[in-house]
C-alpha positions in Angstrom: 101.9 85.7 68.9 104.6 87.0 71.3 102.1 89.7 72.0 99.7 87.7 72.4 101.9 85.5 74.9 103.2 88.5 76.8 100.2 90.3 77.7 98.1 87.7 78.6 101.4 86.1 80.9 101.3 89.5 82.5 98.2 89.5 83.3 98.5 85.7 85.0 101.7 87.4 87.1 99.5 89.9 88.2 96.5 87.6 89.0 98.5 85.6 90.9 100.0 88.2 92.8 96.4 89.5 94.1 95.6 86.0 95.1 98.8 86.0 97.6 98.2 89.3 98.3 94.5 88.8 99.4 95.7 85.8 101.4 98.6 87.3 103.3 96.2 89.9 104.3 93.4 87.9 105.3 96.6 86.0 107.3 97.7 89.5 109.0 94.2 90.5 109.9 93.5 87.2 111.6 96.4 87.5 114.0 96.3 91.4 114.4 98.9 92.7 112.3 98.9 96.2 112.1 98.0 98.3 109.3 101.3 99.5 108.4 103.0 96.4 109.0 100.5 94.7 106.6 101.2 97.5 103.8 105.1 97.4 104.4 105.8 93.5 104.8 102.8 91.4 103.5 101.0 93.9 100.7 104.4 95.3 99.6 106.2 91.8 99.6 103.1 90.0 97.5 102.7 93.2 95.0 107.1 92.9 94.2 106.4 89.3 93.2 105.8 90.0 89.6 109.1 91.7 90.1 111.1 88.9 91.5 109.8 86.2 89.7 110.5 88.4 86.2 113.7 89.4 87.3 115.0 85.6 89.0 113.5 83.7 85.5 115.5 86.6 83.5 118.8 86.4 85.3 118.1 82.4 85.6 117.8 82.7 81.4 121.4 85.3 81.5 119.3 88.2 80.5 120.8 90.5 83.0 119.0 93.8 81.2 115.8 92.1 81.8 116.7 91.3 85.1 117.8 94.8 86.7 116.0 97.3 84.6 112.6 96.0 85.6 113.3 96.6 89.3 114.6 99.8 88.0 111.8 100.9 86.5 109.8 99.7 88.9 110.8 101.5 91.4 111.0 104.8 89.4 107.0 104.0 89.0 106.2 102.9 92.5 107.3 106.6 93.6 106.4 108.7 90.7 103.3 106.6 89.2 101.8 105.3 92.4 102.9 107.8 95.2 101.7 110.3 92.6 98.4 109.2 91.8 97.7 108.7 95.5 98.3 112.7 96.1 96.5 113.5 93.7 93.4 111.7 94.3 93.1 111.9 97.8 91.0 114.3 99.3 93.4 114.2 102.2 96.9 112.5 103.2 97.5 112.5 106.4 99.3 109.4 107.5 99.5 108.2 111.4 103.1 107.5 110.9 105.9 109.7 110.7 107.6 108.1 107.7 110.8 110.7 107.7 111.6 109.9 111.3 110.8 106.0 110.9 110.9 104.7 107.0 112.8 107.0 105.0 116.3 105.8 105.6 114.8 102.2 104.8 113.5 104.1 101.2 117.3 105.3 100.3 120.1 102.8 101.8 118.7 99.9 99.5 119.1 102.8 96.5 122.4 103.5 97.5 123.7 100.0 98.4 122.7 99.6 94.6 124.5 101.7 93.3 127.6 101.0 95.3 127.8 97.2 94.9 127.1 98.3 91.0 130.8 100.3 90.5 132.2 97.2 89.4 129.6 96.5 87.2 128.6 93.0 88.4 126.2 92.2 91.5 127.9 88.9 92.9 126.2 86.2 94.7 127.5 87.3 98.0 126.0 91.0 97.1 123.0 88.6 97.0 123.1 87.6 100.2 123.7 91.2 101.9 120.5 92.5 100.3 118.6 89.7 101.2 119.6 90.1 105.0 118.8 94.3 104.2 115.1 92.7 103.8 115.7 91.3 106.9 116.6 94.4 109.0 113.9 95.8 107.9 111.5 93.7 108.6 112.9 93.3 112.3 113.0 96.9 112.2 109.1 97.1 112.1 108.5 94.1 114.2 110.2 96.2 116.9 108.3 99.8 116.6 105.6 97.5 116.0 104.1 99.4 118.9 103.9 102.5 117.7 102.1 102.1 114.8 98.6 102.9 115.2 96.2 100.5 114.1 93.5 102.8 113.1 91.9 101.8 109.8 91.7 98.5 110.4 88.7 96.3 109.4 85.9 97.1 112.4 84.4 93.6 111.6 88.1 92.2 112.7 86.3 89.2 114.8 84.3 88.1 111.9 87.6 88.1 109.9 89.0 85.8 112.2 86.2 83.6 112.3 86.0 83.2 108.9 89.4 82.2 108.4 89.9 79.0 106.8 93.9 77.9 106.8 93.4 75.0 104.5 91.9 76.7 101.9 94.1 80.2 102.3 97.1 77.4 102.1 95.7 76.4 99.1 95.3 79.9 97.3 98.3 80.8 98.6 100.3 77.5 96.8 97.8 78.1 93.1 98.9 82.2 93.6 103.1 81.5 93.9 102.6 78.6 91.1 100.7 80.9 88.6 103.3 83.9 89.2 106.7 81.5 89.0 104.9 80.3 85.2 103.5 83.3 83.9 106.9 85.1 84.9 109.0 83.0 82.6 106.2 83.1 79.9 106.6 87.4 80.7 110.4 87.3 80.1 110.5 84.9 76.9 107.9 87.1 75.1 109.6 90.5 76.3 113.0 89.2 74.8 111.3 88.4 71.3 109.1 91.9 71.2 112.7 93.5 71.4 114.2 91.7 69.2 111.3 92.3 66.7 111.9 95.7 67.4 115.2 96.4 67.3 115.3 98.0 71.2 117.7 96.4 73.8 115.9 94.1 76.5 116.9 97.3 79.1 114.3 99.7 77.6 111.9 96.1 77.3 112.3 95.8 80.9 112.5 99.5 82.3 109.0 100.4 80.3 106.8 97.5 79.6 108.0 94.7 82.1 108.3 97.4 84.4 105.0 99.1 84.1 103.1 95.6 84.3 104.5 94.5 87.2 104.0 97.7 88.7 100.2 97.6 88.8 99.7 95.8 91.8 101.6 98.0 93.8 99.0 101.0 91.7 95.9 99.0 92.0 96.3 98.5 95.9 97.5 102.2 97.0 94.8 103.8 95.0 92.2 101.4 96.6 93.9 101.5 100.2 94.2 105.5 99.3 90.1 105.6 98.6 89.6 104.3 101.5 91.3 106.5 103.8 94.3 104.2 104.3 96.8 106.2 103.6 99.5 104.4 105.8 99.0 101.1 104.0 99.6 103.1 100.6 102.7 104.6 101.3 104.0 101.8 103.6 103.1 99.7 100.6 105.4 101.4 97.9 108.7 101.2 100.6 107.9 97.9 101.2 108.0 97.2 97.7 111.1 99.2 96.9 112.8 98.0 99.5 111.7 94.4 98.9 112.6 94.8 94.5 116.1 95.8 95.2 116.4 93.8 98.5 114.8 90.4 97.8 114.1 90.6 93.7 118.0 92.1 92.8 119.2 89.8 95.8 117.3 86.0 94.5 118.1 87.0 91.0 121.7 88.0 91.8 122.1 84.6 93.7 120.3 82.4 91.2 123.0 83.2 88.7 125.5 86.5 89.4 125.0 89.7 87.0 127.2 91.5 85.1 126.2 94.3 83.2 127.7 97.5 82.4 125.8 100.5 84.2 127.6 102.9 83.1 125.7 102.7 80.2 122.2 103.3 82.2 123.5 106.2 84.2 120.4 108.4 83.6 117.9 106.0 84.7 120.1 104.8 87.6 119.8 108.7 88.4 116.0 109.3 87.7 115.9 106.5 90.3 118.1 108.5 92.9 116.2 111.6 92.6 112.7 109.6 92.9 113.6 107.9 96.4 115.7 111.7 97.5 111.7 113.3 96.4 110.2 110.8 98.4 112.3 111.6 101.2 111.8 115.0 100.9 108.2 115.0 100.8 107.9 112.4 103.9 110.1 115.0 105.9 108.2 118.2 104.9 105.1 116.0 104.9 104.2 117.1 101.8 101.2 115.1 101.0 99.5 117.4 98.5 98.2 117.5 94.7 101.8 119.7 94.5 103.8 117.1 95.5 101.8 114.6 92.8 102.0 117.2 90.0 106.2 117.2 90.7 106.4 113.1 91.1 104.5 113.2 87.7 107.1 115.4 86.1 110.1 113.6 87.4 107.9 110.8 85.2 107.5 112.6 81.8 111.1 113.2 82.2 111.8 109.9 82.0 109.4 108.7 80.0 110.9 111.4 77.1 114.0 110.2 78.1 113.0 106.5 77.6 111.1 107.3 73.9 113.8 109.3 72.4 116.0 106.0 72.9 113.5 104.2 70.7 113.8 106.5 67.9 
């Protein structure tokens, strides 16, 4: 039954993620958000909250494995899984924006802030608070280059968008969307905890491959479609929004909701496969590397962990 429970819970966190997502877009196109900005702030914000709402119910319920390893592993996949599959399918990449010169740094300090406030092994509530105000930054960050970021790619049809728009009802959506993810996240976290147990695996390796993964395919789903369609801005803007936002505002809410304490040490190798992930991204944003090569080495980075990850189970 737990199987049962968790799969069809996933699928309700990712539902109503797509309905907030669909909103907050139709939202930004109505008041002329930018491209970018929508894939970094709205797109990347409403395809974490599986993630935050997994992660908050789990640290609410003192499951601190659950909490942290499915940002983890979210983030490992964002890069390797999503970033991957967009190289590798696109005909082209060639982004607008320089993301070295603009985004990188906003890729690795939330990585590295991680890690840091992690020494101790506990993420306190006032940790909490600085990563939340990192989300922030960020997001004033954009607001304020707001002018250089070209807008091509937007919806041609732009007017009719806004003509269409209907506040009460996107209100509405919006309300049903956060109400089915906040529910189907604890159902998600109460079923995960019973599959491990059944199995014998700790909740981390739960979280950093199955929770992980699901709440991961929004973030999938959206760059390979904003990828097929020549948008490839919104993808990548999409998956460092989204990092930035898991470690940011999902670690943050969780970490305020009820402090974690959990010994890292023990989870040093995925902690690293999550370093060298973001320092690939970097690298390939500042060579602008956005070639089947570059895929074909995120995807490696990913078999490495995923050995990693099955040779724990065994």
């Amino acid at each position: 039954m737990d199987y049962i429970i968790f799969v069809a819970s996933l699928a309700a966190l990712i539902y109503g993620a797509d309905i907030i997502i669909n909103q907050s877009e139709k939202i930004a196109l109505r008041f002329g958000i930018s491209e970018y900005i929508i894939g970094a702030t709205l797109i990347a914000f409403g395809t974490s909250l599986p993630e935050m709402a997994a992660s908050i119910s789990a640290s609410l319920h003192g499951k601190a494995e659950l909490a942290v390893s499915n940002i983890i592993g979210s983030n490992i996949i964002n890069i390797t899984l999503v970033i991957g599959t967009v190289l590798l399918i696109s005909k082209t990449v060639k982004p607008h924006r320089d993301f070295f010169a603009k985004d990188s740094s906003w890729a690795l300090f939330p990585v590295l802030i991680f890690v840091i406030i992690s020494l101790d092994n506990q993420i306190t509530r006032l940790s909490g608070v600085a990563l939340l105000f990192l989300m922030f930054g960020y997001i004033l960050f954009l607001l304020n280059n707001s002018e250089h970021t070209s807008d091509i790619g937007l919806d041609e049809d732009l007017e009719e968008i806004k003509k269409d728009f209907n506040a009460p009802k996107t209100l509405i959506l919006l309300i049903v969307g956060f109400v089915t993810v906040v529910y189907a996240a604890d159902f998600t976290i109460s079923s995960a905890s019973n599959i491990a147990r059944n199995f014998g695996v700790s909740e981390w390796i739960i979280g950093v491959v199955l929770v992980a993964f699901g709440t991961s395919l929004p973030e999938l789903i959206v760059s390979i479609m904003a990828a097929r369609a020549n948008k490839a801005d919104m993808a990548i803007g999409n998956v460092i929004g989204s990092n930035m936002a898991n470690i940011s505002v999902a670690l943050g809410s969780a970490a305020i909701a009820n402090p974690i304490k959990l010994d890292f040490t023990k989870y040093s190798f995925d902690i690293a496969t999550l370093i060298a992930a973001t320092l690939m991204l970097v690298f390939i944003t500042a060579n602008k590397m956005y070639s089947k090569p570059a895929g074909i080495s995120l995807f490696i980075l990913l078999a490495i962990f995923a050995q990693h990850t099955a040779s724990q189970l065994v």
